[in-house]
Residue frames relative to the residue before (quaternion, step in Angstrom):
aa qw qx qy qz dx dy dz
X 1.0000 0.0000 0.0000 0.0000 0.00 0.00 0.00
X 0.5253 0.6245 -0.4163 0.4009 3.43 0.86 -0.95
X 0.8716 0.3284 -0.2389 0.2745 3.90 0.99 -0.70
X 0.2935 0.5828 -0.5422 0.5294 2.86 1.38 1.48
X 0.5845 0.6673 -0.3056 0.3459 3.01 0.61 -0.18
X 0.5857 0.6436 -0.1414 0.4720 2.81 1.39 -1.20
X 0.6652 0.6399 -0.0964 0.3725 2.48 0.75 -2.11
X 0.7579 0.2962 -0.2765 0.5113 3.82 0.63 -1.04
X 0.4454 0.6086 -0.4905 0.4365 3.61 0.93 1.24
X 0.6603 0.6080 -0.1739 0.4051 2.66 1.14 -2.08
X 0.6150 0.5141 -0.3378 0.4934 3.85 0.10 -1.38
X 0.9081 0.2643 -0.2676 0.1839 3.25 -0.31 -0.88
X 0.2249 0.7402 -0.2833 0.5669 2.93 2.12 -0.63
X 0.8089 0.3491 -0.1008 0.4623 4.04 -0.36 -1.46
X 0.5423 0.4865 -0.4185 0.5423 3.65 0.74 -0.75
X 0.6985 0.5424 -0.2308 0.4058 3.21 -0.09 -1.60
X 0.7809 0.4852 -0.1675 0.3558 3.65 0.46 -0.80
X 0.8707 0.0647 -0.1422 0.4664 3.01 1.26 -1.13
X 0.4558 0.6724 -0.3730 0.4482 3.38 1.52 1.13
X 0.8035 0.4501 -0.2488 0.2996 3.52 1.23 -0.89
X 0.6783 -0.4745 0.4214 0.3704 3.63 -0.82 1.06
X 0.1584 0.7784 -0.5942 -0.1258 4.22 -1.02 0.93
X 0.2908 -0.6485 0.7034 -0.0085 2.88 -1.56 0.87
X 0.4240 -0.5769 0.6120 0.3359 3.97 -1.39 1.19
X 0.2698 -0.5750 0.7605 0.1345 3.05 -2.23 1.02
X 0.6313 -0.4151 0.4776 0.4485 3.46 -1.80 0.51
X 0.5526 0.5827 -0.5423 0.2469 3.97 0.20 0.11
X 0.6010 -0.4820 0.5005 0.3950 3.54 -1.10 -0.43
X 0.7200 -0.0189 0.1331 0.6808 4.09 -0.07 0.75
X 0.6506 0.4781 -0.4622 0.3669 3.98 0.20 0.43
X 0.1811 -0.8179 0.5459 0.0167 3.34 -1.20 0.91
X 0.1020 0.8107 -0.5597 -0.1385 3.30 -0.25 0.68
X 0.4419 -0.7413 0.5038 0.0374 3.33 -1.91 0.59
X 0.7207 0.2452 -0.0410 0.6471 3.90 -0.43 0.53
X 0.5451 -0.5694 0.6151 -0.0157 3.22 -1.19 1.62
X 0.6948 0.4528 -0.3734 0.4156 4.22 -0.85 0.17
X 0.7991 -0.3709 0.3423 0.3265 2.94 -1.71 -0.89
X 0.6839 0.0073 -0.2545 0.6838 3.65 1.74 0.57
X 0.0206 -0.6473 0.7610 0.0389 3.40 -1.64 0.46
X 0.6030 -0.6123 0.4920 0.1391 3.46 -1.43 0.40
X 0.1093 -0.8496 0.5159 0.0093 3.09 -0.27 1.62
X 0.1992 -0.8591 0.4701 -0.0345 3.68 -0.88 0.84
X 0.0621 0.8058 -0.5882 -0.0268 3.47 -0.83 0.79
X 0.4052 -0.6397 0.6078 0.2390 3.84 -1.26 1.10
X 0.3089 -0.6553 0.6278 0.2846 3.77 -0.92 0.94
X 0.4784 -0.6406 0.5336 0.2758 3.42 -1.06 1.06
X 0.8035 -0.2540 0.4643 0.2726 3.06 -2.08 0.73
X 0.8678 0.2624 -0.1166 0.4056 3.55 -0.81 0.96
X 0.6073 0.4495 -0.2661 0.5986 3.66 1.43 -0.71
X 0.3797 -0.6584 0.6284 0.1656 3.19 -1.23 1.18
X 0.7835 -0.3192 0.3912 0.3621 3.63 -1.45 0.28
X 0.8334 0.2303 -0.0775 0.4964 2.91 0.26 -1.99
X 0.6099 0.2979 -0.6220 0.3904 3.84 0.60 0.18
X 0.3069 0.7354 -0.4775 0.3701 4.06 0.52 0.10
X 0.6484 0.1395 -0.0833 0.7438 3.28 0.85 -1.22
X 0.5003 0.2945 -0.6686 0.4647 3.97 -0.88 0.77
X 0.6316 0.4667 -0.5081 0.3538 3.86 0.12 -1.11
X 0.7247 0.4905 -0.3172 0.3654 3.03 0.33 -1.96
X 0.7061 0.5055 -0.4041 0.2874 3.96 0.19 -0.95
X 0.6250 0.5513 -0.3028 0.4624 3.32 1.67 -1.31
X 0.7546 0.5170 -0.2305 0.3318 3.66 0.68 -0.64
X 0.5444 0.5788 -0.2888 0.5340 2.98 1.61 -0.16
X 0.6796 0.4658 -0.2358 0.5153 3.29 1.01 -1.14
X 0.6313 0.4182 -0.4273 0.4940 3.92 0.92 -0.32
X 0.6302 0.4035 -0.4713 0.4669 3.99 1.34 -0.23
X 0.4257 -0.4424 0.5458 0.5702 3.78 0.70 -0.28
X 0.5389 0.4931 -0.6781 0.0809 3.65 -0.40 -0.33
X 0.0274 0.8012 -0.5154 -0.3029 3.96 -0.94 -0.20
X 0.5914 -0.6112 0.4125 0.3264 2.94 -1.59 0.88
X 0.1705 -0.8253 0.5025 0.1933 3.15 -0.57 0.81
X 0.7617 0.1367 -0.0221 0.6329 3.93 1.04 -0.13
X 0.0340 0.6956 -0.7146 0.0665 3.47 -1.72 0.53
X 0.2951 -0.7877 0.5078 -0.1860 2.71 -0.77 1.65
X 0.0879 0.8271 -0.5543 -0.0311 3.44 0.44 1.01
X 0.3926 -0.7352 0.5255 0.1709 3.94 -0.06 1.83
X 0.4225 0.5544 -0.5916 0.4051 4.01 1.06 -1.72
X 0.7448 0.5673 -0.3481 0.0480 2.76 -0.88 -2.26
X 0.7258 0.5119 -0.1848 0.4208 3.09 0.56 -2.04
X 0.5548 0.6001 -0.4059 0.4090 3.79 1.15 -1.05
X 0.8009 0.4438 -0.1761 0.3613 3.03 0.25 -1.95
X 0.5762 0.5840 -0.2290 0.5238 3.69 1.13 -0.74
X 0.7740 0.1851 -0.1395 0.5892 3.67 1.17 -0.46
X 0.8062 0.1103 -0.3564 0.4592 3.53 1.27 1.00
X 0.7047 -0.5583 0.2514 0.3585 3.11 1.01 0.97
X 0.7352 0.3694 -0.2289 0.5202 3.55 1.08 -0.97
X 0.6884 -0.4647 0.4886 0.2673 3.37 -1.63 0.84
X 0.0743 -0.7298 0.6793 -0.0236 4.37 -0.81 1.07
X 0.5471 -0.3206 0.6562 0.4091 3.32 -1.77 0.72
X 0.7852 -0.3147 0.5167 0.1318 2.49 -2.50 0.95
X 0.4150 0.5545 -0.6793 0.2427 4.23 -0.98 0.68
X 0.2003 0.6395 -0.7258 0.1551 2.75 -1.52 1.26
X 0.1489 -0.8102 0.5663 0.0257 3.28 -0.83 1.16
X 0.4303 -0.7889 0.4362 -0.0469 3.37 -0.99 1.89
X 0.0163 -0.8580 0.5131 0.0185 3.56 0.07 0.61
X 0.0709 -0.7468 0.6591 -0.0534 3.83 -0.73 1.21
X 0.0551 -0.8216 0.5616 -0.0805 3.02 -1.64 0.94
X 0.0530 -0.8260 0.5305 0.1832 3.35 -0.88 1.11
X 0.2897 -0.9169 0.1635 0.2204 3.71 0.28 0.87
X 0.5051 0.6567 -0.3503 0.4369 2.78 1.79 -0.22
X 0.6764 0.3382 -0.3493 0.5532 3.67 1.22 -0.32
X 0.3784 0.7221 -0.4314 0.3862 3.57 0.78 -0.11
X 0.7621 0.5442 -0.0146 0.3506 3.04 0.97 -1.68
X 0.6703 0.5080 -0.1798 0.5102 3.01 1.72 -1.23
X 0.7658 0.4648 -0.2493 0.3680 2.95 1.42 -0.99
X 0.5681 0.4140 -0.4275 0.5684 3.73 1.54 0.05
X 0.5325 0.4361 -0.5843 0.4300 3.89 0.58 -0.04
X 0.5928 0.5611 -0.4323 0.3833 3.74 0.39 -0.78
X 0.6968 -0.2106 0.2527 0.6374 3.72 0.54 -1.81
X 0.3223 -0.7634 0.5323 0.1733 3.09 -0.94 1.46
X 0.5771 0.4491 -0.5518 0.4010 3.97 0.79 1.44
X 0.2026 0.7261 -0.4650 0.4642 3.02 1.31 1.55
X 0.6709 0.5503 -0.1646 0.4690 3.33 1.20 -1.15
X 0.5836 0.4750 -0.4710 0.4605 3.56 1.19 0.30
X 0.6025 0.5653 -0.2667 0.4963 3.48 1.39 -0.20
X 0.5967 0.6242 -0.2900 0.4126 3.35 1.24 0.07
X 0.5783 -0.2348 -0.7354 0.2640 2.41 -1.71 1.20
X 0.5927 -0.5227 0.4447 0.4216 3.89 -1.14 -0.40
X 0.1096 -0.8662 0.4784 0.0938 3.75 -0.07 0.87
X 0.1733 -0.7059 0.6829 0.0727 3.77 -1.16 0.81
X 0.0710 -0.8116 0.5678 0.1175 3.77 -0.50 0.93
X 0.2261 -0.7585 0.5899 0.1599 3.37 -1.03 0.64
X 0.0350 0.8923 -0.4409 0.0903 3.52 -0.44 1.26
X 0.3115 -0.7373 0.5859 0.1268 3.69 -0.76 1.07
X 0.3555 -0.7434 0.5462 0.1506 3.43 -0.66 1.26
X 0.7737 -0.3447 0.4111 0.3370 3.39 -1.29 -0.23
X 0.5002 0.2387 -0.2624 0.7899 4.08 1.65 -0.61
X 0.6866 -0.3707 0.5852 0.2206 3.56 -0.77 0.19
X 0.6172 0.5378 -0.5234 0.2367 3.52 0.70 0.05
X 0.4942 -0.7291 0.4335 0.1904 3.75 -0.88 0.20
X 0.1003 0.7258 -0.6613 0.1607 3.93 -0.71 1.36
X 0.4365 -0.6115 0.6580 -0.0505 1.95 -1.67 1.52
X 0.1907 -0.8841 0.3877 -0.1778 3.88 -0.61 1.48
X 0.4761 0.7922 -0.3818 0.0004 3.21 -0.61 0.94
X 0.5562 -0.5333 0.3255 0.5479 3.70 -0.34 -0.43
X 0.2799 -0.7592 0.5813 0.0855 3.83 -0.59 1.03
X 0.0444 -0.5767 0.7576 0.3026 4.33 -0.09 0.82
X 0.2569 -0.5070 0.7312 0.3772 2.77 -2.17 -0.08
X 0.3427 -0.8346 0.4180 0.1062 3.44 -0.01 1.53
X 0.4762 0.4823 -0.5857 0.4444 3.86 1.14 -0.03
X 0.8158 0.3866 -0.2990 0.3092 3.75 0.01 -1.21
X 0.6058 0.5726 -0.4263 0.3514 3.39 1.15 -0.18
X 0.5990 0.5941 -0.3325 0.4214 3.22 1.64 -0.84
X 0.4470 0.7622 -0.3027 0.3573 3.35 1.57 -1.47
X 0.8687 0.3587 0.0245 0.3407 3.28 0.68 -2.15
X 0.6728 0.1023 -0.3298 0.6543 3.42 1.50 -0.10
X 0.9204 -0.2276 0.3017 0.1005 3.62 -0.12 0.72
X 0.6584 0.6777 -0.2436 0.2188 3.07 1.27 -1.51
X 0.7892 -0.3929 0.3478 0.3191 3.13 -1.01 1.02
X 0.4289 -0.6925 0.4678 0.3432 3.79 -0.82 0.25
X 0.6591 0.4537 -0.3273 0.5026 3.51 1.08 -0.88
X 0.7257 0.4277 -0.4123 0.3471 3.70 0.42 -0.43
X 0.4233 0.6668 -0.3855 0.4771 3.37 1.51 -0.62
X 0.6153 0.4503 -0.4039 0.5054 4.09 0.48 -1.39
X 0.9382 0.2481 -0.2193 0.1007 3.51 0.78 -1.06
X 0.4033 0.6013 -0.4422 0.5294 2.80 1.58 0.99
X 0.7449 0.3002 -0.3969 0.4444 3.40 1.01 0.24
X 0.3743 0.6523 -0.4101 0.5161 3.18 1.38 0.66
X 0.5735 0.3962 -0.2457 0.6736 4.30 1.18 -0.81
X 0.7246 0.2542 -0.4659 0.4396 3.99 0.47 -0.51
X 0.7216 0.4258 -0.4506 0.3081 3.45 0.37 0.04
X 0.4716 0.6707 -0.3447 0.4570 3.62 1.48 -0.14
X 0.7740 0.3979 -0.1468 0.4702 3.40 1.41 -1.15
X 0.4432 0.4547 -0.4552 0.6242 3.35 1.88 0.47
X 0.5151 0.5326 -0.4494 0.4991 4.26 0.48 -0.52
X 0.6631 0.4376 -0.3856 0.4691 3.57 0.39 -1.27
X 0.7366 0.5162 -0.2974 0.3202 3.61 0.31 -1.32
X 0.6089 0.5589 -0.2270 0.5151 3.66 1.17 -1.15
X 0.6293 0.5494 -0.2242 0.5019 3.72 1.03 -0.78
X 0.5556 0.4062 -0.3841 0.6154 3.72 1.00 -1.32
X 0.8283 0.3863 -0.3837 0.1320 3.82 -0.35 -1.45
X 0.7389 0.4970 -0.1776 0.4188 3.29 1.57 -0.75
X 0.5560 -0.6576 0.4375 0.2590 3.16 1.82 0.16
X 0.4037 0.7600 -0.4023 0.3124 3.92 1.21 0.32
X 0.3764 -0.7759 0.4699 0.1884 3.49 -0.66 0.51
């Protein structure tokens, strides 16, 4: 049972990936996807970075933002472990700062679909490595429910912490 669970990560996670129109963002290597109040923000691990330093960067950089991982989900595993056959690298990382977490489901509890914040690590089809997530676009979300000005700074204060994390996994920083 535990992999259904999974599973109601996984689907959407994969839809989401391999359905949505990209387009370059003003980042370095980042793509974002989908027009609104989220699109899908993407980084290519660079040339030289292994997988697993990708994740050391990403864990160390989180921990220097306080954020903490609160879960890791290694999807591969479960695949291969429930068909027998060897899978590309996916594992989907979930960080959390809870005191805004909190503020933001005391505020509106359809905040909580945005919870925890998730960074996938994914092995493409060449073996290359990305680094994945959902991107709010936190003006319009604030625009559209209202939200407070300070919590707004601080939800775009965690999306930019969770782009540091991402830049850190791709480049392999310490």
């Amino acid at each position: 049972m535990k992999w259904i669970g999974l599973l109601r990560w996984l689907l959407p996670a994969v839809l989401a990936l391999t359905t949505l129109p990209q387009a370059q963002a003003a980042d370095k290597g980042a793509e974002a996807t989908l027009k609104g109040a989220s699109s899908v923000y993407k980084i290519k691990i660079e040339k030289g970075v292994s997988l697993s330093d990708a994740v050391q960067s990403m864990q160390l950089r989180a921990n220097d933002l306080n954020l903490k991982q609160v879960s890791e989900l290694p999807l591969s595993e479960q695949v291969a472990a429930m068909t027998g056959k060897p899978q590309r690298r996916m594992t989907i990382f979930q960080f959390c700062n809870a005191l805004i977490a909190k503020q933001l489901v005391d505020y509106n509890v359809d905040f909580a679909v945005f919870l925890p914040c998730r960074i996938a690590l994914i092995e493409d089809d060449k073996g290359q490595g990305w680094l994945v997530m959902m991107d709010m676009d936190v003006p319009k979300l604030a625009k559209d429910y209202h939200i407070p000005p300070k919590l707004a700074k601080e939800m775009e204060t965690v999306r930019e912490q969770l782009k540091s994390i991402m830049q850190a996994g791709a480049t392999g920083a310490l």
